[in-house]
C-alpha positions as CSV (number, residue, x, y, z in Angstrom):
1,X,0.0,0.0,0.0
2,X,1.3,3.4,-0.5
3,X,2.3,5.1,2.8
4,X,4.3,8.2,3.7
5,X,6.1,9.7,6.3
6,X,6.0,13.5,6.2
7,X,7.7,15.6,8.7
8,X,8.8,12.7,10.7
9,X,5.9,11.1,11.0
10,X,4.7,7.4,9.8
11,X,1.3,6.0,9.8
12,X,0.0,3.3,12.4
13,X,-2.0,0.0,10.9
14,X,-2.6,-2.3,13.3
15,X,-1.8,-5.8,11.8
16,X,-5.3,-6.7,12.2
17,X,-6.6,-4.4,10.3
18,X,-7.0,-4.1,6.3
19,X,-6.3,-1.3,3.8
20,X,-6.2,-1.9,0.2
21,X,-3.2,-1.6,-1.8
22,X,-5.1,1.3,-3.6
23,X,-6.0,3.2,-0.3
24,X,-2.9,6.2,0.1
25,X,-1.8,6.9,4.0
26,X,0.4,9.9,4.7
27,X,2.0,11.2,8.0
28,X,0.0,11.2,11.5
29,X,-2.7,8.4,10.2
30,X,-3.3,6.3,13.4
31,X,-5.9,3.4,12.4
32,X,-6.4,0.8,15.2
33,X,-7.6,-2.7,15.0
34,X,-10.0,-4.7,12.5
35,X,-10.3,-1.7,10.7
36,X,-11.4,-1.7,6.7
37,X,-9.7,0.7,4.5
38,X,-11.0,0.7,1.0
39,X,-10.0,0.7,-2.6
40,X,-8.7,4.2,-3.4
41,X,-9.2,5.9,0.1
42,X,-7.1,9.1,0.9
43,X,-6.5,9.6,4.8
44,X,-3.9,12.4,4.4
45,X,-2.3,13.3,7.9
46,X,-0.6,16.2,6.7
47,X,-1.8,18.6,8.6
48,X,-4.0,17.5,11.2
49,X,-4.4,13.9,13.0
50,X,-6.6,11.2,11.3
51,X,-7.9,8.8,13.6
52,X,-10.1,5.1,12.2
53,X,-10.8,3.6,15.5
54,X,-11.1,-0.1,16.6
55,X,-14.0,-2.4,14.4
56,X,-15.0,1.2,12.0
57,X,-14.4,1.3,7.9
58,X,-13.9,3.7,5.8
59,X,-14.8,2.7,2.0
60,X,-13.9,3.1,-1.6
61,X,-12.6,6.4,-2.9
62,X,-13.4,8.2,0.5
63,X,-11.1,11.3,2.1
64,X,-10.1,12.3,5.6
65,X,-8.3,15.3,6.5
66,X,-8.9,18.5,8.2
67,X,-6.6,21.9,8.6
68,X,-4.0,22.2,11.1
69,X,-4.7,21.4,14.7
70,X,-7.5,19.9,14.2
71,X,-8.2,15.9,14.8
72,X,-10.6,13.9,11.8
73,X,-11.5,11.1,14.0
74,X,-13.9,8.0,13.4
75,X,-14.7,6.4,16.7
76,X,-15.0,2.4,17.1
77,X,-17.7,0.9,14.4
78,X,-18.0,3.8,13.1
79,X,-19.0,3.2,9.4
80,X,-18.0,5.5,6.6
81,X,-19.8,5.0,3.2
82,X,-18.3,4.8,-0.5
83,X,-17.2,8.7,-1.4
84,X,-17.8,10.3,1.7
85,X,-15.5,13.2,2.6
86,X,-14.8,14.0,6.4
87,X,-12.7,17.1,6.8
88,X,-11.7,18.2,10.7
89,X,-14.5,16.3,11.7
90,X,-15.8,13.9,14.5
91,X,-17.8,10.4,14.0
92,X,-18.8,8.9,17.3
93,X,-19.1,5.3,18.2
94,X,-21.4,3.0,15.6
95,X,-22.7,6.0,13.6
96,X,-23.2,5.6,10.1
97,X,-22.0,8.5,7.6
98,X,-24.1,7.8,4.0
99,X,-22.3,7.8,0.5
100,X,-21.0,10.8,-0.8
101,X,-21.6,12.9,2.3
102,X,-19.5,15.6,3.0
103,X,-18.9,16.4,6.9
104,X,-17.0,20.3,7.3
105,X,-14.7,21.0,10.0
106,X,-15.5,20.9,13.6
107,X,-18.9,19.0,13.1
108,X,-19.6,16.2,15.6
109,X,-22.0,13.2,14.4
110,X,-23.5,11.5,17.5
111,X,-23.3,8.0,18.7
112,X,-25.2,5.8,16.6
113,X,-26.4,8.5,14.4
114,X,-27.7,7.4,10.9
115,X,-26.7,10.1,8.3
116,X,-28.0,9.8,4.8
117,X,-25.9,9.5,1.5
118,X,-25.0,13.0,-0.2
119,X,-26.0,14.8,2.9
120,X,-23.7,17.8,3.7
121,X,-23.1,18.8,7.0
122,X,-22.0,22.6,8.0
123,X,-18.7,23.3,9.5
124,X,-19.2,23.2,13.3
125,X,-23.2,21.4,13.4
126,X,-23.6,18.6,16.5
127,X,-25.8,16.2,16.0
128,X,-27.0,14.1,19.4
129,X,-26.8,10.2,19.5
130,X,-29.5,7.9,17.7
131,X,-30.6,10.5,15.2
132,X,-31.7,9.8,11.6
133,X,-29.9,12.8,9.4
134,X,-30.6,14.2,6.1
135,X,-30.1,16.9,3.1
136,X,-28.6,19.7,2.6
137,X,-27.8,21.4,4.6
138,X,-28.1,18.3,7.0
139,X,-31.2,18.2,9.5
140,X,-32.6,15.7,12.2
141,X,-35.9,14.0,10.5
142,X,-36.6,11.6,13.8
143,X,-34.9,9.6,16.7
144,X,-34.1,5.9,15.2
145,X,-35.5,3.0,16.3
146,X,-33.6,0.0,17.8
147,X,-34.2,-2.2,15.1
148,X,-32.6,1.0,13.0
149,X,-29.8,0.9,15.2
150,X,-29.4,-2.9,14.9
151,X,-29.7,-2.5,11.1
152,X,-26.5,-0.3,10.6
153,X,-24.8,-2.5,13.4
154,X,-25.3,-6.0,11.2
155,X,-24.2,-4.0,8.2
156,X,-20.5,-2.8,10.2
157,X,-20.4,-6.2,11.3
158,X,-20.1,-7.4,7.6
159,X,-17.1,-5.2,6.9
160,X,-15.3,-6.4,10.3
161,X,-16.0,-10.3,8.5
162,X,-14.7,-8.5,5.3
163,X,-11.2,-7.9,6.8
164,X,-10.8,-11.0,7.5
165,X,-11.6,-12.2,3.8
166,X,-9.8,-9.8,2.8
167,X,-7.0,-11.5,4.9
168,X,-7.2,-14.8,3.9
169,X,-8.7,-14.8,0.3
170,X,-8.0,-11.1,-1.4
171,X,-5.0,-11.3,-4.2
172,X,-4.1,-9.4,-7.0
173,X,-4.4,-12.2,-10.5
174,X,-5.1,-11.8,-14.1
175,X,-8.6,-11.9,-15.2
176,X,-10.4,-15.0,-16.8
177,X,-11.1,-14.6,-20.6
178,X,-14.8,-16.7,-20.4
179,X,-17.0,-17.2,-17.7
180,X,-16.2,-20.6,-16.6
181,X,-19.1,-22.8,-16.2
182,X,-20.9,-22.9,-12.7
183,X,-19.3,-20.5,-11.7
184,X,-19.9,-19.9,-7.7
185,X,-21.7,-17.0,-6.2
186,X,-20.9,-15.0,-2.9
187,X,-22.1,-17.0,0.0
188,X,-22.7,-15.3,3.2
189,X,-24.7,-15.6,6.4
190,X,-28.2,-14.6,7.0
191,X,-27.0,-11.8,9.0
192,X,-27.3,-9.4,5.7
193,X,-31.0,-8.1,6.1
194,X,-32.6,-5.3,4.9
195,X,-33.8,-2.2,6.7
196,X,-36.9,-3.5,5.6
197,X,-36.5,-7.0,6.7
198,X,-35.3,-5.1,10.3
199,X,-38.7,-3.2,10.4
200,X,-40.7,-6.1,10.3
């Protein structure tokens, strides 16, 4: 994987963790254990501290950063979807930051807060704990339910499991030219429900 020192200073992966080959790490990058870092990622610790606590993921073509001084933390479970963009920010325990959401400096999402893909949330906003967030700019529609809560906390879950196929299964090989014939599908537990399924 691509990772730089800058000014004397040398990201932390915890072995136990996973970040793609694709996924760039520069200077005070501290990411603790079982932690999924995806394809194309950019946690730049040029200026400011990134932190990816214990269990959280941060996906696919996603950025962290924030000016100087200022800490862009993910707390533990914390679940970052595909192209979000967390600048001087901070994501407490098990919340859930939608795709393509952009979260300004200073802001604080709550613990177990759901926010919703290509919201955008102000520089310095606080949302409390076990809020459902939307739009833009971003706003608290309603309290979540438990079986909301549960929902985003099976779908976390999956990416911890993903580290570890990442671990033992993920390698770089050349493609196939032809589909070969009965060709497997994806098998996983019943654990991957919909918020639907969940509301039931």
């Amino acid at each position: 994987m691509p990772v730089y020192q800058i000014d004397g200073l040398t990201p932390v992966v915890d072995s136990s963790s996973y970040v793609h080959p694709t996924a760039v790490l520069i200077g005070d990058v501290i990411i603790g254990r079982n932690v999924y870092i995806g394809p194309n990622a950019s946690l730049r610790g040029d200026f400011g501290r990134i932190v990816v606590q214990d269990g959280a993921n941060v996906q696919d073509n996603c950025v962290m950063h924030g000016f100087p001084k200022m800490d862009t933390i993910v707390e533990q479970n914390g679940h970052i979807g595909h192209g979000a963009i967390l600048h001087g920010c901070h994501i407490r325990r098990n919340a859930l930051i939608g795709m393509n959401t952009v979260v300004m400096d200073g802001a604080e999402v709550g613990e177990n807060t759901i926010v919703g893909a290509a919201s955008f949330i102000k520089a310095h906003a606080v949302f409390e704990a076990n809020k459902l967030v939307i739009g833009s700019p971003a706003r608290v529609v309603r309290s979540l339910s438990e079986q909301e809560i549960e929902w985003k906390s099976v779908g976390t879950r999956e990416y911890q499991q993903l580290v570890l196929r990442c671990h033992a299964t993920l390698k770089e090989v050349e493609p196939l030219r032809e589909m070969e014939e009965g060709r497997a599908k994806l098998v996983f537990n019943d654990v991957v429900k919909t918020k639907q399924e969940f509301s039931k």
